[in-house]
C-alpha positions in Angstrom: 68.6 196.8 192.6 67.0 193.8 194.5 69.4 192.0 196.3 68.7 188.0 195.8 68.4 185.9 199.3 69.5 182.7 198.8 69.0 180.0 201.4 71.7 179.0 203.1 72.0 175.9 204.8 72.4 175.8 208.8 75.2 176.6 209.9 76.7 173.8 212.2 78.6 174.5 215.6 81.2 172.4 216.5 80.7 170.6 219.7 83.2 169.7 222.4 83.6 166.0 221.4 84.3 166.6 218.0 87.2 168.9 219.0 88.5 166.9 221.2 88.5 164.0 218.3 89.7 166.5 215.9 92.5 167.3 218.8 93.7 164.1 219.5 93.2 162.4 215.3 94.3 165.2 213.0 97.8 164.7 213.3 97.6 161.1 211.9 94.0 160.5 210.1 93.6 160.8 206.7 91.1 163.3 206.1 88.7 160.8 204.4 87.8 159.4 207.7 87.6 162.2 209.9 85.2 163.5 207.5 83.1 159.9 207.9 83.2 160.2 211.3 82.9 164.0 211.7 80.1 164.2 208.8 81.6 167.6 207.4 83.8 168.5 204.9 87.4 168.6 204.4 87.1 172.7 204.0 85.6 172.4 207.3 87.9 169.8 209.2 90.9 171.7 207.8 89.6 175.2 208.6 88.5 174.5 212.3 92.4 172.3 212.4 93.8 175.7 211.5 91.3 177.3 214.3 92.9 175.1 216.8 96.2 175.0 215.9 96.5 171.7 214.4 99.4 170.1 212.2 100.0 166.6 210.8 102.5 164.7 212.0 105.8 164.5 210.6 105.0 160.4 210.2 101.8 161.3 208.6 103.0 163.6 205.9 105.8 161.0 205.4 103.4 158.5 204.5 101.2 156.8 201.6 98.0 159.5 203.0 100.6 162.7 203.2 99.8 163.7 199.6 103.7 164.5 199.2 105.3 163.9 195.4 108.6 161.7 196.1 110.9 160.4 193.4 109.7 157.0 192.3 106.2 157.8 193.0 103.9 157.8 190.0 101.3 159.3 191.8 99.5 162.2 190.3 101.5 161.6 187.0 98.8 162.4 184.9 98.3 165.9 186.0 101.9 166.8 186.2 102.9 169.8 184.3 104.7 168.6 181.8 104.7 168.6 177.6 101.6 167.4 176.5 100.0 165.7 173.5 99.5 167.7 170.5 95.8 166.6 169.0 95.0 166.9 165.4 93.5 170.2 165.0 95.9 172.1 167.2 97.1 175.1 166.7 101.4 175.0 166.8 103.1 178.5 166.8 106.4 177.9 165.5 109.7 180.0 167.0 
């Protein structure tokens, strides 16, 4: 069997200035601007982060950008596990 070669795209070495901004904004950035300024993705930022031993700070992950659920906070409501709406059309098993 023929083994398919797909192109990849190049793969892109990180240079010593963007460690060193990684270094010294990881810990309070939110990730949607180290990835503007560091033109990679979060997959990328967080992997090489993990490389180098980075963490957020405890201020960060306390904050709006920390992506923690708090009580009070409606934020990600919607996608909460939770009961959800039975449609017309549903199956219901009954107990």
């Amino acid at each position: 069997m023929a083994v398919s070669k797909r192109a990849q795209p190049p793969r892109l070495n990180w240079t010593g200035g963007q460690e060193a901004y990684l270094r010294a904004s990881y810990p309070d950035v939110p990730m949607v601007k180290l990835m503007a300024v560091l033109r990679r993705s979060a997959t990328a930022i967080q992997a090489r982060a993990k490389v180098l031993g980075l963490k957020r700070s405890a201020a960060f992950l306390a904050g709006d950008h920390g992506g923690r659920m708090r009580p009070g906070n409606a934020r990600g409501l919607a996608t909460r596990f939770g009961a959800r709406d039975v449609r017309p059309g549903d199956r219901q098993i009954e107990c």
